[in-house]
VEXLO-151188 format. One line per 5 residues: number of its first residue (from 1); for each residue x, y, z of C-alpha. Coordinates in Angstrom, 1 decimal, always signed. Last residue first. Example, Ala and Ser with C-alpha at 12.3 -4.5 7.8 and 13.67 -1.06 7.14 Angstrom:
% residues 2
2	+13.7/-1.1/+7.1  +12.3/-4.5/+7.8 .
END
This chain:
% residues 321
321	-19.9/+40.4/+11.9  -17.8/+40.9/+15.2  -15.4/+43.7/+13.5  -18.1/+45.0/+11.1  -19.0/+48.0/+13.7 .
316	-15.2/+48.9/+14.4  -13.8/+48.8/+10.8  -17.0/+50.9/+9.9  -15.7/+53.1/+13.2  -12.5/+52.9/+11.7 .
311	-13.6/+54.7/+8.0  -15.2/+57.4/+9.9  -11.8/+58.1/+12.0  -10.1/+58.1/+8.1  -12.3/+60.4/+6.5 .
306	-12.4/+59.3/+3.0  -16.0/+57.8/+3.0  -17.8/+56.8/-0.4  -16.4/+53.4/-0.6  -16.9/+52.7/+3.4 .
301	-19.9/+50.9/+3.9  -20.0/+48.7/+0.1  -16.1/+48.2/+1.1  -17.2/+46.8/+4.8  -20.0/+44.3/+3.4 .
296	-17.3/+43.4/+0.7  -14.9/+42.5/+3.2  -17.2/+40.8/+5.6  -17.7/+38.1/+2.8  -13.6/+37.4/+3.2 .
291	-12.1/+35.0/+0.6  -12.4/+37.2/-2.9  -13.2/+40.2/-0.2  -10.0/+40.8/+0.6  -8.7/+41.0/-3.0 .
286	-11.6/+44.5/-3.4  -10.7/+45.0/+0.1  -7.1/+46.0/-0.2  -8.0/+48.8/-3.4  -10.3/+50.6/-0.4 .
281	-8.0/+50.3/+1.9  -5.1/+52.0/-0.7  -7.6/+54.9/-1.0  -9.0/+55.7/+2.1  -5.3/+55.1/+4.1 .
276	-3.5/+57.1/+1.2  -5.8/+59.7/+1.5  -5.5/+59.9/+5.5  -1.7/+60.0/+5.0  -1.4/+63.3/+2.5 .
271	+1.9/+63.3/+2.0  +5.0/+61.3/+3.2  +4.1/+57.9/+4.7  +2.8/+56.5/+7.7  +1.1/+53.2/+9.3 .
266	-1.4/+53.5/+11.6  -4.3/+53.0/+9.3  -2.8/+49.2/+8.3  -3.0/+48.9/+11.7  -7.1/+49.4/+12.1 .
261	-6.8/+46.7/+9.2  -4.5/+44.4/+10.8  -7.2/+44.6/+13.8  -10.1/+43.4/+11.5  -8.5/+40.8/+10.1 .
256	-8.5/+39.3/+13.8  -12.3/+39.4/+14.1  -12.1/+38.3/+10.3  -10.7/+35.2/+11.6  -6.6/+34.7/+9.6 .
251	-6.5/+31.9/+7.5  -5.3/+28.4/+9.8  -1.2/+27.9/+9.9  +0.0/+25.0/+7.7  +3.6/+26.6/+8.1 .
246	+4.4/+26.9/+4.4  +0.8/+27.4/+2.9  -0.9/+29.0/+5.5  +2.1/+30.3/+6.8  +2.1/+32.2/+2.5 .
241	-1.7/+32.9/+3.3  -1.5/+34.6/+6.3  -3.0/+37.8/+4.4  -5.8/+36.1/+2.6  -6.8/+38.0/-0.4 .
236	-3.6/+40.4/-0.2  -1.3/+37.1/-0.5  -3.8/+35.4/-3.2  -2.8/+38.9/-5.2  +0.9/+37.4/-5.8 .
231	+2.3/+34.4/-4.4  +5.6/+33.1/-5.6  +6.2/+29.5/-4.9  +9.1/+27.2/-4.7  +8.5/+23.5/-4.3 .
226	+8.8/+22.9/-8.4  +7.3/+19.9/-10.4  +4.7/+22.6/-11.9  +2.0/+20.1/-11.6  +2.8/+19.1/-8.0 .
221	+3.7/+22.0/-6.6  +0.7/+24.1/-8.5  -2.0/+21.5/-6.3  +0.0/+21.6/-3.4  -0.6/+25.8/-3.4 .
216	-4.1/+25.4/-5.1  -4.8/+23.3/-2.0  -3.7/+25.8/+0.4  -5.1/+28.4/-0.7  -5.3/+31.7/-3.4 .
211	-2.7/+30.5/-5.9  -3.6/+31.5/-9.1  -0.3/+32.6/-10.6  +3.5/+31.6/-9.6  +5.8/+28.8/-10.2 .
206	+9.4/+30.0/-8.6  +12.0/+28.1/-10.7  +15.8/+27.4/-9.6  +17.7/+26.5/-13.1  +19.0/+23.3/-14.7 .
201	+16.7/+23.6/-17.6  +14.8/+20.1/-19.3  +12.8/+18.6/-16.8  +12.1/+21.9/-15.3  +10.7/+23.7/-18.4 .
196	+8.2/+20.4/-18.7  +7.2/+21.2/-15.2  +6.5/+24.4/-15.6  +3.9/+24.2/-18.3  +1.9/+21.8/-16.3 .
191	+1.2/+25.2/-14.6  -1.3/+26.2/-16.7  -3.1/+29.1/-14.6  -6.7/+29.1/-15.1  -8.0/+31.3/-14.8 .
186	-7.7/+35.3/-16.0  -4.7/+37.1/-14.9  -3.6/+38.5/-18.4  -4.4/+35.6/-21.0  -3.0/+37.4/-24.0 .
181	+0.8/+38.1/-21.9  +0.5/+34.7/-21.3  -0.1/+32.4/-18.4  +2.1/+30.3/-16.0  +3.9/+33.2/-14.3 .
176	+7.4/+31.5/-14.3  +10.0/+33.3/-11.9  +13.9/+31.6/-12.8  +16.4/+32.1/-10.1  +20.2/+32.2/-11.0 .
171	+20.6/+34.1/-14.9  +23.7/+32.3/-16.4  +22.7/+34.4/-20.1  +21.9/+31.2/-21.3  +19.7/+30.4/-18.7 .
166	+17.4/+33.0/-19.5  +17.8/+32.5/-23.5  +16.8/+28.6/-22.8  +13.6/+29.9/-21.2  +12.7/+32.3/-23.7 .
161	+13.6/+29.5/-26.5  +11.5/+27.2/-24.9  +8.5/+29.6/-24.3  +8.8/+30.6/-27.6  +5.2/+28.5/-28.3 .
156	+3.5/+29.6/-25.0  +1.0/+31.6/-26.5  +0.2/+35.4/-27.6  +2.8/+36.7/-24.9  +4.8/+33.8/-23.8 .
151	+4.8/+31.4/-20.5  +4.9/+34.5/-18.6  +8.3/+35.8/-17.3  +9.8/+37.1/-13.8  +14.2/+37.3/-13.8 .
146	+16.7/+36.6/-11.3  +20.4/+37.6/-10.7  +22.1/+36.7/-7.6  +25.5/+38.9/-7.6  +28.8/+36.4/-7.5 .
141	+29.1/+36.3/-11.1  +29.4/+39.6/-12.0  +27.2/+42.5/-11.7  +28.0/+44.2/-15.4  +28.8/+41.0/-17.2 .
136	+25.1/+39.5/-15.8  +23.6/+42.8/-16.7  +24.5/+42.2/-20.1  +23.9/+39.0/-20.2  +20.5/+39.2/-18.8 .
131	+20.0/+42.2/-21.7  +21.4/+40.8/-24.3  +19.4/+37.2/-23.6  +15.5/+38.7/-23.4  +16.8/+40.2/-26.7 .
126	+17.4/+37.6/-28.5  +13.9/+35.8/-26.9  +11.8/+38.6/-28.7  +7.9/+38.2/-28.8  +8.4/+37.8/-24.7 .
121	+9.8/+41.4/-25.0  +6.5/+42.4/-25.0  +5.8/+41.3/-21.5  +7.6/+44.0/-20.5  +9.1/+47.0/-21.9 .
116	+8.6/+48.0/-25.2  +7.3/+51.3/-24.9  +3.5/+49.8/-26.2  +4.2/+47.0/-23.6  +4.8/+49.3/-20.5 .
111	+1.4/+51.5/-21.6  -0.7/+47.9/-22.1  +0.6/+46.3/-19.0  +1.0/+43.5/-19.3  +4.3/+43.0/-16.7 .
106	+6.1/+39.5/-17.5  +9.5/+40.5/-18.6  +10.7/+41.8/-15.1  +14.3/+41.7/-14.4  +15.2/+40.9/-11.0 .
101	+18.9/+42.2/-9.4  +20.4/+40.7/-5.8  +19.8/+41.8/-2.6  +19.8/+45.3/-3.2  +22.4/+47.1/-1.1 .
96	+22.6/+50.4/-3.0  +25.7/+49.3/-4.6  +23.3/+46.1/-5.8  +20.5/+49.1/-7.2  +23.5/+51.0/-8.9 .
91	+25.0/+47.6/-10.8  +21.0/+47.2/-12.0  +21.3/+50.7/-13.4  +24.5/+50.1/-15.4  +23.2/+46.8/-16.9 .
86	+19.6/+47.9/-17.8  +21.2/+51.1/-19.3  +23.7/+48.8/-22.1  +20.7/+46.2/-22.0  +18.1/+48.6/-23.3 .
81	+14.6/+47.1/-22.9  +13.3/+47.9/-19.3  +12.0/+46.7/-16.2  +14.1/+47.2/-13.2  +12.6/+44.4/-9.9 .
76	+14.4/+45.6/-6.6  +15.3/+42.0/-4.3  +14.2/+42.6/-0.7  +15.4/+40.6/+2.7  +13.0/+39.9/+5.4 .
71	+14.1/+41.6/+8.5  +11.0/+42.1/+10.7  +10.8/+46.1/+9.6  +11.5/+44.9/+5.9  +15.2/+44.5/+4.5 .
66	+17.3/+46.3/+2.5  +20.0/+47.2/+4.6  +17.2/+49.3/+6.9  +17.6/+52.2/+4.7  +17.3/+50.5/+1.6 .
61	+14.1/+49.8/+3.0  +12.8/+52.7/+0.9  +12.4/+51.0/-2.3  +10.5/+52.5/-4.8  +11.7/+56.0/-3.1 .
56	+15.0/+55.1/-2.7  +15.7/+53.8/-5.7  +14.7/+57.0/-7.7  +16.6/+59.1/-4.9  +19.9/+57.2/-6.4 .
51	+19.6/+59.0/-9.6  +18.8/+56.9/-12.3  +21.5/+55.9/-15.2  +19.6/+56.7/-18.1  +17.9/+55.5/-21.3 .
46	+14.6/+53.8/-20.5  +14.5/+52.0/-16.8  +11.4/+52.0/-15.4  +11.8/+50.3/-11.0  +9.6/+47.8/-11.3 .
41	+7.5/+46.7/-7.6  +10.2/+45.4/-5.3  +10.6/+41.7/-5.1  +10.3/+40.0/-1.4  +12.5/+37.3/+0.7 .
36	+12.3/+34.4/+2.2  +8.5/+35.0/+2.9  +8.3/+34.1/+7.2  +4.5/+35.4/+7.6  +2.9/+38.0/+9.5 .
31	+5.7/+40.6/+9.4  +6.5/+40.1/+6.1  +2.5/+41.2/+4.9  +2.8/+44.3/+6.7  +5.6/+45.6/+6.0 .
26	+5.9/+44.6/+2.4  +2.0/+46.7/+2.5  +3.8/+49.3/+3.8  +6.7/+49.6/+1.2  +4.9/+49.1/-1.7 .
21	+2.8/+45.6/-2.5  -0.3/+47.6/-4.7  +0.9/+50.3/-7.1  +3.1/+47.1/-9.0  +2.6/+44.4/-7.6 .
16	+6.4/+42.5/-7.0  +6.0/+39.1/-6.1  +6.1/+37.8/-2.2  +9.1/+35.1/-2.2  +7.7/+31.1/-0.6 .
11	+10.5/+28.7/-0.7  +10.6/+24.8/+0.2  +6.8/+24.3/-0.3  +6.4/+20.2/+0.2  +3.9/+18.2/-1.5 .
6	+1.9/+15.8/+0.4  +3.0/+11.9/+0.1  +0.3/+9.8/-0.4  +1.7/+6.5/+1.1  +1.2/+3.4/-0.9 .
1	+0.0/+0.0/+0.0 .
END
């Protein structure tokens, strides 16, 4: 008689949403769960060496050695096409004390794509190579270098070649959003796909897309044939959810939700705070409520409020719903 054995997550990396996982949402979401480390959102790189102030502001743990308040480490994302610019600015974000470089190829952005940037660059595996290996000469050997892709941008049929130009270029990590450019973030994710890129490529692979629980999480191990995960909007839906996964902790109550929320409120940045609670809350709750009913009940209560102690009492009122 056989023994089911239940896959096994061996690394768990928060993925970089761009105008959704900034610096206090990386806060948050690090310090109630043990990610191994997190990807900036994509710092634009055209045809310039940025000024260091650029950096800092996508990525403002640079202070702190680039780590989070509870001292998980943080990789900055560049997205760009020029391999000569993407080289030079990558070598500024590990001076900076990046922990490594990622290259994004996998953003779908329509206004990124139409300024070649992106998932675009699927369309052209050639390039994909120039600019790893450009970057790769500029860093050296010893800097990780890592790079985020879909599985093509119409369809997966370059996916090979894209792959193979990745590892040609001795890139170390290897993120695989298992749908294309042309399938943006509807389901299903195909994640049989990265398991035939594993059988054949001696590189560490991250599977990523459409894992929102526990079962999707053994469910993409197994089909993907890789233990290491990146979890995108399924980490804003259910907060917990990479302990979930990698600790087999319980989803966080609501009751408990609830407080995270009020804390969320407490947190600070430069400008105009209470509109960057209202706002960002409200943008929170539409991936809460995917798992949380009480989410929707509380968005529907507060989408016209931008007063921030109004906003808590809601928090307050829902709390034992």
């Amino acid at each position: 008689m056989h023994t089911l054995v239940k896959p096994q997550v061996k690394k768990i990396i928060l993925a970089p949403m761009e105008g959704v996982a900034d610096e206090l949402m990386r806060q948050l979401l690090t310090s109630l769960n043990s990610y191994d480390f997190c990807i900036t959102e994509f710092v634009r790189i055209v045809d310039a060496l940025l000024p260091k102030h650029v950096f800092q502001r996508m990525c403002p743990e640079l202070d702190n050695g680039c780590r989070t308040q509870s001292g998980t480490p943080l990789r900055m994302q560049l997205l760009g096409q020029e391999p000569k610019w993407m080289a030079e600015n990558a070598v500024r974000a590990l001076e900076m004390g990046s922990h490594g470089i990622d290259i994004n190829f996998g953003c779908p952005a329509k206004a990124v794509n139409k300024s070649k940037g992106g998932a675009v660059l699927l369309n052209e595996p050639e390039k994909i190579y120039q600019i790893l290996a450009s970057i790769r000469a500029a860093i050296g050997e010893n800097a990780i270098l890592s790079a985020k892709i879909r599985l093509g941008f119409n369809d997966a049929s370059k996916l090979d070649e894209i792959v193979s130009a990745v590892v040609s270029a001795n890139t170390n990590q290897l993120t695989i959003h298992a749908r294309t450019k042309q399938d943006g973030y509807r389901p299903p994710a195909y994640w049989h796909f990265i398991a035939e890129v594993k059988k054949k490529y001696d590189i560490e692979i991250f599977a990523n897309g459409e894992i929102w629980n526990k079962a999707d999480a053994d469910n993409c191990i197994t089909q993907s044939q890789t233990s290491n995960l990146m979890l995108g909007r399924g980490a804003l839906a259910t907060p917990n959810l990479a302990n979930v996964i990698k600790l087999s902790e319980a989803p966080m109550p609501w009751r408990e939700l609830s407080s995270l929320l009020k804390y969320y409120s407490d947190l600070e940045l430069q400008g105009d705070k209470s509109y960057y609670f209202s706002s960002r809350l409200k943008q929170w709750l539409r991936y809460l409520k995917l798992q949380y009913p009480q989410a929707e009940t509380l968005f529907n209560a507060i989408k016209v409020l931008k007063n921030k102690d109004q906003i808590l009492h809601q928090i307050d009122l829902i709390a034992n719903t």
